[in-house]
C-alpha positions in Angstrom: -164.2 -77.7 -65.7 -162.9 -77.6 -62.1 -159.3 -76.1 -61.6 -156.6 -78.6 -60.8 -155.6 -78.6 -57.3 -151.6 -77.6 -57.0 -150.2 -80.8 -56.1 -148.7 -80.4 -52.4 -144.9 -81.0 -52.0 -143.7 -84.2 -51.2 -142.0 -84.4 -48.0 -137.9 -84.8 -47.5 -136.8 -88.3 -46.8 -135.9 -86.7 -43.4 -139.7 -86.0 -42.5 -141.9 -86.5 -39.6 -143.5 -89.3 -40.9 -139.5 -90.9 -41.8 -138.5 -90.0 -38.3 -141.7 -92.0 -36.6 -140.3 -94.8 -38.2 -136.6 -94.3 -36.5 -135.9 -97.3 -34.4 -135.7 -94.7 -31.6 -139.5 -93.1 -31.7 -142.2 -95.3 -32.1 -144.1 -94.6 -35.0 -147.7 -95.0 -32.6 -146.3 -91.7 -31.2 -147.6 -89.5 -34.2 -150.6 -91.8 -34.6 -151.6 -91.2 -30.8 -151.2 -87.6 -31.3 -153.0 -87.3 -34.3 -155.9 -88.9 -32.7 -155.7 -86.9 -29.8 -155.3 -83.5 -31.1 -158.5 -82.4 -30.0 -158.6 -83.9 -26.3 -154.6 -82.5 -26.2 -155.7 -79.2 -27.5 -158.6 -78.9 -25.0 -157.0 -80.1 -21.6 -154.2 -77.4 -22.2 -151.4 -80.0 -23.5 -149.1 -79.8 -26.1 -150.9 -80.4 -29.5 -149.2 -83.2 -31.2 -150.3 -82.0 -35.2 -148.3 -79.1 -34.3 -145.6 -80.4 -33.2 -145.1 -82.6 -35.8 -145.4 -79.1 -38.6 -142.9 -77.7 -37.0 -140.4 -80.5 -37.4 -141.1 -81.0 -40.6 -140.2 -77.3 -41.6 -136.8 -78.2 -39.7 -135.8 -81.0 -41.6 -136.7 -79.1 -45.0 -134.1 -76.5 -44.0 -132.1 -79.4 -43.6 -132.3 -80.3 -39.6 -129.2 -82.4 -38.5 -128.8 -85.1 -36.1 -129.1 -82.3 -33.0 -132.7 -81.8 -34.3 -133.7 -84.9 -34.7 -132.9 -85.7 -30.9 -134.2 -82.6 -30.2 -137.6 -83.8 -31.6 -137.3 -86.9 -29.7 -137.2 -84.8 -26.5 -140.2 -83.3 -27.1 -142.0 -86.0 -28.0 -140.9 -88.1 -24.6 -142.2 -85.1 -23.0 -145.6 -84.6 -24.7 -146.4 -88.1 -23.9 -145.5 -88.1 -20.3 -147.6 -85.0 -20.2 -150.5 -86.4 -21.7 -150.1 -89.7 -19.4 -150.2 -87.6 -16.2 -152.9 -85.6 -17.8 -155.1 -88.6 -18.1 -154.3 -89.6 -14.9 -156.0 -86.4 -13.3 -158.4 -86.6 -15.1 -159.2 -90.2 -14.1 -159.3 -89.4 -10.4 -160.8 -86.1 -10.7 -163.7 -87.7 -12.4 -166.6 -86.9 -10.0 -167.6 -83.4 -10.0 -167.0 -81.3 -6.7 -165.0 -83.9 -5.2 -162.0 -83.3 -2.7 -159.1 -85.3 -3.3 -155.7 -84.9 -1.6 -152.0 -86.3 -3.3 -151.8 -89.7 -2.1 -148.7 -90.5 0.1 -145.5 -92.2 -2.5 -144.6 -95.5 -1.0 -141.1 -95.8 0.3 -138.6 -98.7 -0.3 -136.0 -100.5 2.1 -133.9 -102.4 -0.1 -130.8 -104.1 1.6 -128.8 -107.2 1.8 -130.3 -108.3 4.8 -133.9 -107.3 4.0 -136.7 -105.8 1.8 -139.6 -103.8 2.6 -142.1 -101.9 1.2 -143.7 -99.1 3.8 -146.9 -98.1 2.2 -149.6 -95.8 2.7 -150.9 -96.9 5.8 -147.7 -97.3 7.7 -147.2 -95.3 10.9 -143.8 -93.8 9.9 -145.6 -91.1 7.7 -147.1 -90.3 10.7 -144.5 -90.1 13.0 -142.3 -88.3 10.3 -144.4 -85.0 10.7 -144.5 -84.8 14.8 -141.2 -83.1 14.8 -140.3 -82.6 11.1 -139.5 -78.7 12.1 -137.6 -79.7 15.2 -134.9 -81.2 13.8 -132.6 -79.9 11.4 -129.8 -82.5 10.6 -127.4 -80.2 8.7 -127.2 -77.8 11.5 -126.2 -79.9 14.5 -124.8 -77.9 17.0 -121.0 -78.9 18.2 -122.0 -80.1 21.5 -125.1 -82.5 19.9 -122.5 -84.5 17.9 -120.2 -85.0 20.5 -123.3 -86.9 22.5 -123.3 -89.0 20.0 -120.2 -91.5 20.9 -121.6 -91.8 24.8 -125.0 -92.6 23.2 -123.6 -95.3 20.3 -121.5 -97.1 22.8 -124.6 -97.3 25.4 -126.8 -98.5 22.9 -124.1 -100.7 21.6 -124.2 -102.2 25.4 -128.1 -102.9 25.3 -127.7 -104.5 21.9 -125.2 -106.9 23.3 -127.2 -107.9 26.3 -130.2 -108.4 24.0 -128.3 -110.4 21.6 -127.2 -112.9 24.8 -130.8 -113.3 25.8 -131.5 -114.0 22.3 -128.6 -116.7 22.1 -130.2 -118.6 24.8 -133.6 -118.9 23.4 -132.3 -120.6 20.2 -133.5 -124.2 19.3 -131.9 -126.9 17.0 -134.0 -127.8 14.3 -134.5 -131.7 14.2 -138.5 -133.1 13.0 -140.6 -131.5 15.9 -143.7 -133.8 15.0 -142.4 -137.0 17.0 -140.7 -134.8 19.6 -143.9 -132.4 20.5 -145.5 -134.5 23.3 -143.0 -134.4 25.5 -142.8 -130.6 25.0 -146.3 -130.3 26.5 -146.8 -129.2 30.0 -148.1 -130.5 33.1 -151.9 -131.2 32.6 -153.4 -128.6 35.3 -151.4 -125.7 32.9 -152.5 -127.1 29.9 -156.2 -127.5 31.0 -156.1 -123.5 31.8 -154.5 -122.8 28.4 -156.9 -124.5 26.5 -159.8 -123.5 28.3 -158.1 -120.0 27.8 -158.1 -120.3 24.3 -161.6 -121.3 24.1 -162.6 -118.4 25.9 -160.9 -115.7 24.0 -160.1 -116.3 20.4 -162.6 -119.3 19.1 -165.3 -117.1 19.5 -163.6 -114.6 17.5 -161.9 -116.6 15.0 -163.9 -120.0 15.0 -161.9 -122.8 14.4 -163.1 -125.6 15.8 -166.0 -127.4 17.3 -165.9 -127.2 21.0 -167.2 -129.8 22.0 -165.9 -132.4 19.7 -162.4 -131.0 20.5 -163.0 -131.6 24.6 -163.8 -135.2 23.9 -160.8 -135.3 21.6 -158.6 -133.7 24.4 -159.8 -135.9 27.4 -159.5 -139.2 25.5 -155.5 -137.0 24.3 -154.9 -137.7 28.1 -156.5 -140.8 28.6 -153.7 -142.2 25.5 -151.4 -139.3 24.3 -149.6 -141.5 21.3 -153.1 -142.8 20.6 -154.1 -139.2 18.7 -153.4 -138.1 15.2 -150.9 -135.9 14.2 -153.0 -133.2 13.3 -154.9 -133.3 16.7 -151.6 -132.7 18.6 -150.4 -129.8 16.0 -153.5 -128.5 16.5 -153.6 -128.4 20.2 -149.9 -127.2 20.4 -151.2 -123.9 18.4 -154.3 -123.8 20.7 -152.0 -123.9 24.0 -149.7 -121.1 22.4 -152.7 -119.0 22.3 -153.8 -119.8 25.6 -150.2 -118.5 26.9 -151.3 -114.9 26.4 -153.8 -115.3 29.0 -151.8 -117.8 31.8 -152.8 -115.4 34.9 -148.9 -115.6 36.4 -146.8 -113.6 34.6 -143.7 -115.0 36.3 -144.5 -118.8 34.1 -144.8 -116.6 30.7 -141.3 -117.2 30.1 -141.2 -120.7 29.9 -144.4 -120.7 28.0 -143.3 -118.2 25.8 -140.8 -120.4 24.7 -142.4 -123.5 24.2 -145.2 -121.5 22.1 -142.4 -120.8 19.7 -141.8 -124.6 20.0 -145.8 -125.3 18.8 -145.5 -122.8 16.7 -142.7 -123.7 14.5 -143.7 -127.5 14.5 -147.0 -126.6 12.9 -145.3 -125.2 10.5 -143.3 -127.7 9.8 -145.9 -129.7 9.6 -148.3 -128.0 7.5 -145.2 -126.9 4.6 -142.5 -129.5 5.5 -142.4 -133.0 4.1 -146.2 -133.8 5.1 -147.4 -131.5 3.3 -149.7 -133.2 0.8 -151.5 -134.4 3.7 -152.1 -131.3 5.1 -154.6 -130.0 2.3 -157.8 -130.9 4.4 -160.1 -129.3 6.8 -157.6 -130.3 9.4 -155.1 -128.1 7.4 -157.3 -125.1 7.2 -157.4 -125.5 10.7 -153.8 -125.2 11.6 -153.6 -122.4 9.2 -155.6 -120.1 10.8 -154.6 -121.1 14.0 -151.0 -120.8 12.9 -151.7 -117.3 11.9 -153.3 -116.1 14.7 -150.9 -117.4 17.4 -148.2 -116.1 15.5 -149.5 -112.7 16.4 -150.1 -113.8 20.1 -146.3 -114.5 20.5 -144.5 -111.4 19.1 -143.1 -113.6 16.3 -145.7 -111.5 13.7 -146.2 -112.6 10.2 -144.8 -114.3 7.4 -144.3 -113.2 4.2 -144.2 -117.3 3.0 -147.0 -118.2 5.8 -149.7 -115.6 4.5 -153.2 -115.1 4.4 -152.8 -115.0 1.1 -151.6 -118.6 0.9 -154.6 -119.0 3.6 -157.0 -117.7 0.8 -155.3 -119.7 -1.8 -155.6 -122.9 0.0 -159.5 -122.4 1.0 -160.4 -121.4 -2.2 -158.3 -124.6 -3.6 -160.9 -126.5 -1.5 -164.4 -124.6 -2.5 -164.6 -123.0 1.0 -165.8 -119.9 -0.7 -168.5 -121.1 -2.4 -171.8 -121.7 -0.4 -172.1 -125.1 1.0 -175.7 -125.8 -0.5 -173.9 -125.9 -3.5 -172.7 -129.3 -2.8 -175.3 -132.0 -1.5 -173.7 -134.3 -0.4 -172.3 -132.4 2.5 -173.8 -133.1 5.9 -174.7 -130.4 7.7 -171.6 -130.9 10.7 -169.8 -130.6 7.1 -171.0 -127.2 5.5 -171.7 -125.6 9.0 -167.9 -125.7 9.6 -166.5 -124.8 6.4 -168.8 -121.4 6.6 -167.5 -120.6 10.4 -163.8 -121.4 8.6 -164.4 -119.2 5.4 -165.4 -116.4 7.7 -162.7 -117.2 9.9 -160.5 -116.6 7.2 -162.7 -114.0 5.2 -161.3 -111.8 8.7 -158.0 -112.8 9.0 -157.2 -111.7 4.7 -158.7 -108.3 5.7 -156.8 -107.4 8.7 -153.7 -109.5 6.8 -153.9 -106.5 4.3 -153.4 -103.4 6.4 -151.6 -104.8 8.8 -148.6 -105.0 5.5 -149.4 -101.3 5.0 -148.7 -101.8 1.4 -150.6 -105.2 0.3 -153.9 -104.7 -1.5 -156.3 -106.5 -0.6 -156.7 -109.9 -3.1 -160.4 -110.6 -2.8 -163.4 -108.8 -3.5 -167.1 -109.8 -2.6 -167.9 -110.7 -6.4 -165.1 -113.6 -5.7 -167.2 -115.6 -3.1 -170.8 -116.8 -2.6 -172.5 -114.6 0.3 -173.1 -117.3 2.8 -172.5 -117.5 6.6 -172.4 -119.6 10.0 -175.9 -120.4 11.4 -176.3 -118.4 14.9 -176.2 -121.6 16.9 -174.5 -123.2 19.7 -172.3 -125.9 19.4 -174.3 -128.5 21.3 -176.5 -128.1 18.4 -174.5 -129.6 15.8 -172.8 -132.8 15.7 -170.9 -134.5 13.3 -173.9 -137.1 13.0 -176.2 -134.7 12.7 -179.0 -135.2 9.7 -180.5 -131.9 9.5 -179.9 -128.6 9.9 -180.7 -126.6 13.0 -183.0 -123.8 13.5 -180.6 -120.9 13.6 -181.2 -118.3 16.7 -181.6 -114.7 16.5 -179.1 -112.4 16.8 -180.3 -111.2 20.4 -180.3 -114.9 21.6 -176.1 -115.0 22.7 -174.8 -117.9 21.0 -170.8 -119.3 21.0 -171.3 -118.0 17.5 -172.6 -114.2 18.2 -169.3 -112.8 17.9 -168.1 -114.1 14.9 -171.6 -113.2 12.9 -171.5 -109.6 14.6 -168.5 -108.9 13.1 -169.5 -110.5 9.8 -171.8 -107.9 9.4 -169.3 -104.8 8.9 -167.1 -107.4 7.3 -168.5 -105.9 3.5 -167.9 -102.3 4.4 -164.4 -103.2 5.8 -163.4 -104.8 2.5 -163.7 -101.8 1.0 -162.3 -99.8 3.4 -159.2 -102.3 3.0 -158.9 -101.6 -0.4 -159.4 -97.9 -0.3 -156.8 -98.0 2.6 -153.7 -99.9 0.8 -155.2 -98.2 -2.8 -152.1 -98.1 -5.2 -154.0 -94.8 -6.8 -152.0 -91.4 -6.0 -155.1 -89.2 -5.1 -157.9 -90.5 -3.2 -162.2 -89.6 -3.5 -162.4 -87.2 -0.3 -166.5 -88.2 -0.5 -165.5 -92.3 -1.0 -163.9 -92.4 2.5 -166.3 -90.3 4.1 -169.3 -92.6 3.5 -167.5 -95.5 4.3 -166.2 -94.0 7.7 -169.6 -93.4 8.4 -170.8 -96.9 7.8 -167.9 -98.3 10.3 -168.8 -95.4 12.8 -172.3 -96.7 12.6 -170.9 -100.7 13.0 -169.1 -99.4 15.9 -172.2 -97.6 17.2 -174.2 -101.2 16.4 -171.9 -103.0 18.2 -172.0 -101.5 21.2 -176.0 -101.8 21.1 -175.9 -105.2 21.3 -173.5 -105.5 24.1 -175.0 -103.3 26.0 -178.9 -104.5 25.1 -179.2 -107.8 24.2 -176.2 -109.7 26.3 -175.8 -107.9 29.4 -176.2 -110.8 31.5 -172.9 -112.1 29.2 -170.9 -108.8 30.3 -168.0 -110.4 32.1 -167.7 -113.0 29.5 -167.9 -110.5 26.6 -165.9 -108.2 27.7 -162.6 -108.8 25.4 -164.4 -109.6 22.2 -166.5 -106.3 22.9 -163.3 -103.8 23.4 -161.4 -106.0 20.7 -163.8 -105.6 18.1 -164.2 -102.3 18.7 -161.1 -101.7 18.4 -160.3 -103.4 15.0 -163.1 -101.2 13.5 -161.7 -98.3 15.1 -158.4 -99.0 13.6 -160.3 -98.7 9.8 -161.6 -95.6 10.8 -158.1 -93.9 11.7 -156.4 -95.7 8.4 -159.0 -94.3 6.3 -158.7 -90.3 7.6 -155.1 -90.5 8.7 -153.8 -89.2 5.4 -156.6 -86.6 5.4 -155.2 -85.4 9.1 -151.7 -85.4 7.9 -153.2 -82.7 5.3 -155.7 -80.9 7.9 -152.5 -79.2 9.2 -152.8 -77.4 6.1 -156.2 -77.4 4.8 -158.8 -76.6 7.3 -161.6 -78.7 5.1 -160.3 -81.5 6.6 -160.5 -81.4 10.2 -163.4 -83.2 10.4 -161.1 -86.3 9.3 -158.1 -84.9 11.8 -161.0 -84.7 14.7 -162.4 -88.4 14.1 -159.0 -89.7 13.7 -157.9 -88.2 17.0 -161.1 -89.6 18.7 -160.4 -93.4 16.9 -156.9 -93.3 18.9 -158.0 -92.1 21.9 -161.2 -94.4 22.5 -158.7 -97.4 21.6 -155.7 -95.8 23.7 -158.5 -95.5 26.6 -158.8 -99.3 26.7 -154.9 -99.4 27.8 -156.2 -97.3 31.6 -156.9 -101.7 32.9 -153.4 -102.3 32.2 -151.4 -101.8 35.3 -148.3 -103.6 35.9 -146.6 -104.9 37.2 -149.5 -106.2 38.6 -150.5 -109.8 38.1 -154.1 -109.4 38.4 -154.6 -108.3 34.8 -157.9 -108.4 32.5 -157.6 -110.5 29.1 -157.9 -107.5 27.1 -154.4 -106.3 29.0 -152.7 -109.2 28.6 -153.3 -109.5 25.1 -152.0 -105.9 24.5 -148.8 -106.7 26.6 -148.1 -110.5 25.0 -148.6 -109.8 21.0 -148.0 -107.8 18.1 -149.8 -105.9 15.3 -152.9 -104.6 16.0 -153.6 -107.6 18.8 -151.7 -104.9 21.3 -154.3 -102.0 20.5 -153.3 -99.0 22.5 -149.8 -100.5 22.0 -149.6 -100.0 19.0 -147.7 -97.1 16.7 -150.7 -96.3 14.6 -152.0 -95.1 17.9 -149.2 -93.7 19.7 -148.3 -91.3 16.2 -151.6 -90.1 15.8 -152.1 -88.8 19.3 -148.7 -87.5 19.6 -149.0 -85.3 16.2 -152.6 -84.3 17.6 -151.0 -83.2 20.9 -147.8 -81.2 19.0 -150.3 -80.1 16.2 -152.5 -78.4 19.1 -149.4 -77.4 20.7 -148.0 -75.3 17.8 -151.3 -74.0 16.8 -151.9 -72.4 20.2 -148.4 -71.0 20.2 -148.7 -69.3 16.9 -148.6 -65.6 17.3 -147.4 -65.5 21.0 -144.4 -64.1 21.6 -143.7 -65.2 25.5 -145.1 -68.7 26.4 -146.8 -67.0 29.4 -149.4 -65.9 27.3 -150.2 -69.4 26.3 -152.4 -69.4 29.4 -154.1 -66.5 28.6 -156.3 -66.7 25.6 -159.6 -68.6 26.2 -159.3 -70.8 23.6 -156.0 -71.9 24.8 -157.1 -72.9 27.9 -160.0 -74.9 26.3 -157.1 -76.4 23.8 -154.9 -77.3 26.7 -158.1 -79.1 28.4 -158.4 -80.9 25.7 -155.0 -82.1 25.4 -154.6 -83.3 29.2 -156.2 -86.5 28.5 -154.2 -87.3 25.6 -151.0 -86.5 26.9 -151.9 -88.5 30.3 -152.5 -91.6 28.7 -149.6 -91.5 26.1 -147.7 -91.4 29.7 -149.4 -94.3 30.8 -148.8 -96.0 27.7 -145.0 -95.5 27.8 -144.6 -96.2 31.4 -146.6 -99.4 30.4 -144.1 -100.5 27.8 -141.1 -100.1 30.2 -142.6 -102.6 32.3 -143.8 -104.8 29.6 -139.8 -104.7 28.4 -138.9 -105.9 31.8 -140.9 -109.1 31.4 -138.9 -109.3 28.7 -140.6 -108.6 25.6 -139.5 -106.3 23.0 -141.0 -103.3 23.2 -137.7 -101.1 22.6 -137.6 -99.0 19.8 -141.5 -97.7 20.2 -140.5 -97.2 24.0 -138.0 -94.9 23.0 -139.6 -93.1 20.1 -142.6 -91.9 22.4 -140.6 -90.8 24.8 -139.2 -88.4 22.8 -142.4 -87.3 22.0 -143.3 -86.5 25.4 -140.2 -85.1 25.7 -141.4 -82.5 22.7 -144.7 -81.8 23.9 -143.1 -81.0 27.7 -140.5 -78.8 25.8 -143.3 -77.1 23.5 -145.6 -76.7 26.6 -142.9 -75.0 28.2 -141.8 -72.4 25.2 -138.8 -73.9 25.0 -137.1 -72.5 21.7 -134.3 -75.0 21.0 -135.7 -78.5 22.1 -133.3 -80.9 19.9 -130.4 -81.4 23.3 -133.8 -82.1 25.2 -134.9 -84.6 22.6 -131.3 -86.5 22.3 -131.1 -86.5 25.9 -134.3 -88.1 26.2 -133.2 -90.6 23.4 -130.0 -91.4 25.8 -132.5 -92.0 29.2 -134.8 -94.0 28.0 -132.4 -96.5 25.7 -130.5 -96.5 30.0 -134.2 -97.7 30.9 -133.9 -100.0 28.5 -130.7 -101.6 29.3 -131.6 -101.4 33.0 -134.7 -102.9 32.5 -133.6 -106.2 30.5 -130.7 -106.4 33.0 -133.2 -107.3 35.3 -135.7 -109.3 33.5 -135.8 -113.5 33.8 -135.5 -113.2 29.7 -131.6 -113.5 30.3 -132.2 -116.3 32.2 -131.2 -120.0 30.6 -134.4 -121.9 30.2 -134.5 -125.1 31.6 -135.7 -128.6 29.8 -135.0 -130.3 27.4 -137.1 -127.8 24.7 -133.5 -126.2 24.1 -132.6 -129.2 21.5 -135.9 -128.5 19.5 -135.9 -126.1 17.0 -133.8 -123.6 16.0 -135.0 -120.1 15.6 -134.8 -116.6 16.5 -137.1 -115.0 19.2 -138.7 -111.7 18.6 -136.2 -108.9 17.1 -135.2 -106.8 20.3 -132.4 -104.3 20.2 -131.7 -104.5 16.7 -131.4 -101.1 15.9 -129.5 -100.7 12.9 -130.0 -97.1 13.3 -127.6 -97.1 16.1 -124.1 -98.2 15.6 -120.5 -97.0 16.1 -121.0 -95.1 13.5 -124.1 -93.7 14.9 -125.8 -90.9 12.4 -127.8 -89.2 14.7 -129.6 -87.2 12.1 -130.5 -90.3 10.5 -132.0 -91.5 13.6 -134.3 -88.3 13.6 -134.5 -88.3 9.8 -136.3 -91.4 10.2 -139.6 -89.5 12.3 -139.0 -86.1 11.2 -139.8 -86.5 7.7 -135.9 -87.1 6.9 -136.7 -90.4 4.7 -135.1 -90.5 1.4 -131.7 -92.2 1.9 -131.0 -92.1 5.1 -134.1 -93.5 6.4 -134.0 -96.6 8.6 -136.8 -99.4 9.1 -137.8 -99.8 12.9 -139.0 -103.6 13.9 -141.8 -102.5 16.6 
């Protein structure tokens, strides 16, 4: 007969098992950790099952209240650890593979204004060019008292900027009815559409060219006769052309009418008419919308989006593949491909452009179709059949837009890798998709250089400008891997192709030389927009170069005790050969933007930052030890420039016409530097690129 088993002591009222069920631990808590004892036990955690013992030989030698929320403690604490365990182990799950910590995403949160800077933002790129130069808590005496001279200066700029703004304002009535007298004489507007035409609609196509020339001659032939969304549409095309009218001295005036165009069509495509908007026609002012937005310095809207873009086409079935529906005529489903990958392009660059908006679509959300390599001229709206489509080789008004199709997969991903909301990313991931844009880049030039150089002069914008957009993947995707390769010499490879993605697209700034008037497309396109549209303009470019240059720069000084001896070393002079050409064209760049702020277009606050970082790399090259009065006196010269330079611009000028009544809105943000006011915190202003952040950082509107 088998012995009776003691029976085991039941447990206090004041157990584990009671406590689980205390409206202040969940009782899942125990459960989770039973079930995970062994995984807990393994990964080096704490070991729920034992935890729970040891409580319950507390509360039989009668544990108080203290215990109990003592037990609660530890419990918060083994859970967070076995979240953040998990979480490792997630991203750690390929074998061998390098990750770094992914960069935390910073928050502006104010009255005025919110803003999330994610990880593709410039600022944690600027941050670490002079994060040891600049110590806020130890100012010296004689920087603080610079401070009142510099506030009250800057306070001066801001003023004058804040006149020119005044005069640019519109009153807001129903711009439909109003827009054709806004359009100007017919010789400017025949050069801004043909401008247009030109440039952008073989990028971005829109429309078909030639049914929109008979649409525009028979527009002249009788203007109240066309449709409403004919003359929205051409109002958007003109404010495109505007970036490429050849005399600067007319931008002015057709600056501010774009803004006119602009703000009508959107009017027009969210105001009252808006039900009658949700057609081909609509589609078309969207993305037209969007893209000369970016031409004018007015940037992007959070409630005019390419997400709303997506939402709308998808609304219509533009992302499925035309053969899907029948009873489309070809003139039909040709365009709505071109417009799908029209807006395909603009969702993807939408994405990191935000620096912190994923992107929304994936290629398992769409059918895999795209626009026929043909030329206009064959394909009309009565067309019956289909057209043979051309090869590749064979230059067509559609080349450009199916070349870029083709890296259009890769840089999907790259997108999503890019804005990722994951803390640690796959070292290996972003290497083979680097290479596959390195190679797009390396295909792209092929086929402008092989197959279409009789097409050279015609070509020659959408050849720099898409190489420079998949450029601009290639430095995203290893930036954060450059801001580590100060530290970890694995990744220099990533430092050494990011460096070489801004300097190929900072090279195509060398045609830009004002103020002269006899400028390429490319040039004026860099000095008229914003975002990426400005290339070598642009802050992603100008941060990475100048941390390359001060990286080099401190790298060569460490160990030397005089600066002579920088010259010495052989490896120093190959460094310093190196870093000529960088350094020269970052001057070109800034001397660049002080003449682009004298035609009146905001280019202050990037103006100013890289001058300080020239200002750095002269003081570094030098061996000078204490550079911060060098730095703040640089900040206090170049915001003069500024002042001096707007002084004497026509953008303080009134405009004349009768477009003043219009619409009201607010041109381009200027001098707003919230950063710099009477009570100007001068760390904060450094805080903000020296790795400062936290509380006292500022956002800068570049």
């Amino acid at each position: 007969m088998p012995r009776a088993e003691s029976p085991r002591p039941r447990p206090s009222q004041t157990d584990a098992r009671a406590v689980s069920r205390s409206p202040d631990i969940p009782a899942s808590t125990f459960a989770e950790g039973d079930q995970s004892q062994q995984q807990s036990r393994g990964l080096g955690s704490i070991s729920f099952t034992q935890l729970e013992q040891d409580d319950v030989v507390n509360t039989r030698t009668g544990a108080s209240g203290s215990s109990l929320q003592h037990l609660e403690d530890r419990l918060c604490k083994a859970e967070q650890q076995l979240s953040e365990l998990s979480r490792t182990r997630q991203f750690c799950a390929v074998s061998g593979d390098l990750t770094i910590p992914g960069i935390m995403p910073r928050l502006r949160n104010t009255a005025e204004k919110t803003k999330l800077f994610g990880p593709s933002h410039w600022m944690y790129t600027a941050e670490k060019i002079a994060s040891d130069q600049i110590d806020s808590q130890n100012m010296d005496i004689s920087i603080v008292d610079m401070k009142a001279d510099l506030a009250d200066m800057v306070k001066e700029c801001r003023n004058l900027r804040k006149a020119a703004k005044s005069q640019r304002k519109l009153q807001l009535n129903d711009p439909v009815p109003d827009l054709l007298s806004t359009f100007p004489e017919r010789h400017v507007c025949d050069e801004l559409a043909s401008a247009y035409i030109r440039t952008f609609e073989k990028i971005y196509r829109v429309v078909h060219i030639p049914s929109f020339w008979k649409e525009y001659y028979q527009f002249w032939e009788a203007p109240h006769a066309s449709s409403t969304s004919f003359l929205i549409k051409l109002g958007l095309i003109f404010s495109i052309g505007t970036t490429f009218y050849p005399i600067l001295g007319e931008s002015e005036r057709l600056r501010h009418l774009a803004q006119t165009w602009i703000y009508a069509a959107q009017w027009w495509l969210v105001g009252p008419s808006e039900k009658s908007t949700r057609n081909l026609d609509g589609i078309q002012v969207f993305c037209l919308l969007l893209v000369s937005r970016k031409t004018n310095t007015i940037g992007s809207s959070p409630w005019l989006s390419t997400g709303s873009l997506l939402r709308m086409a998808m609304t219509m079935g533009l992302h499925r593949d035309p053969r899907v529906f029948p009873g489309l005529a070809p003139f039909q489903a040709e365009m709505r491909s071109r417009l799908w990958t029209t807006i395909l392009e603009l969702v993807v660059h939408g994405s990191i452009d935000s620096s912190s908006m994923p992107l929304m679509i994936s290629p398992q959300d769409f059918d895999n179709h795209v626009p026929r390599n043909i030329n206009d001229a064959d394909l009309w709206p009565a067309t019956q059949e289909f057209s043979t489509p051309k090869p590749l080789k064979q230059f067509t008004e559609s080349s450009i837009q199916l070349l870029m199709r083709q890296s259009l997969p890769i840089r999907m991903e790259a997108a999503k890798l890019i804005n990722s909301s994951n803390l640690e990313q796959s070292y290996n991931a972003v290497l083979q998709i680097a290479t596959d844009l390195q190679k797009a880049c390396r295909d792209l030039a092929t086929y402008f250089q092989l197959h279409w150089p009789q097409y050279s002069g015609e070509t020659d914008l959408h050849r720099k400008f898409l190489d420079m957009q998949i450029r601009r993947y290639i430095l995203l995707l290893y930036r954060p891997y450059m801001l580590q390769a100060q530290h970890n010499p694995r990744f220099y490879l990533s430092r050494k192709i990011c460096g070489e993605s801004a300097m190929i697209i900072a090279s195509y700034a060398e045609s830009l030389q004002l103020p002269s008037q006899n400028l390429d497309d490319l040039s004026r396109l860099m000095v008229m927009s914003t975002g990426p549209f400005c290339g070598a303009l642009h802050l992603d470019i100008i941060t990475v170069l100048g941390l390359e240059v001060t990286s080099q720069l401190k790298e060569t000084a460490t160990g030397s005790s005089e600066p002579g001896q920088l010259t010495m070393d052989p490896l120093a002079e190959m460094s310093k050969a190196q870093r000529e050409p960088m350094i020269r064209i970052l001057e070109h760049i800034n001397d660049q933007m002080l003449q682009v702020v004298a035609l009146g277009i905001a280019r202050f606050k990037r103006y100013i930052f890289l001058s300080v970082v020239l200002c750095q790399i002269r003081a570094l090259e030098s061996g000078t030890r204490d550079i911060r009065p060098l730095m703040i006196k640089a900040v206090q010269e170049s915001v003069k420039n500024c002042y001096m330079a707007v002084q004497s611009s026509q953008s303080v000028s009134t405009p004349q016409g009768p477009i003043e009544t219009l619409i009201c809105t607010e041109s381009p943000p200027g001098l707003d530097f919230n950063l710099m006011d009477p009570n100007l915190d001068f760390s904060a202003f450094f805080a903000h690129f020296s790795g400062g952040g936290g509380d006292g950082m500022y956002e800068m509107t570049l």
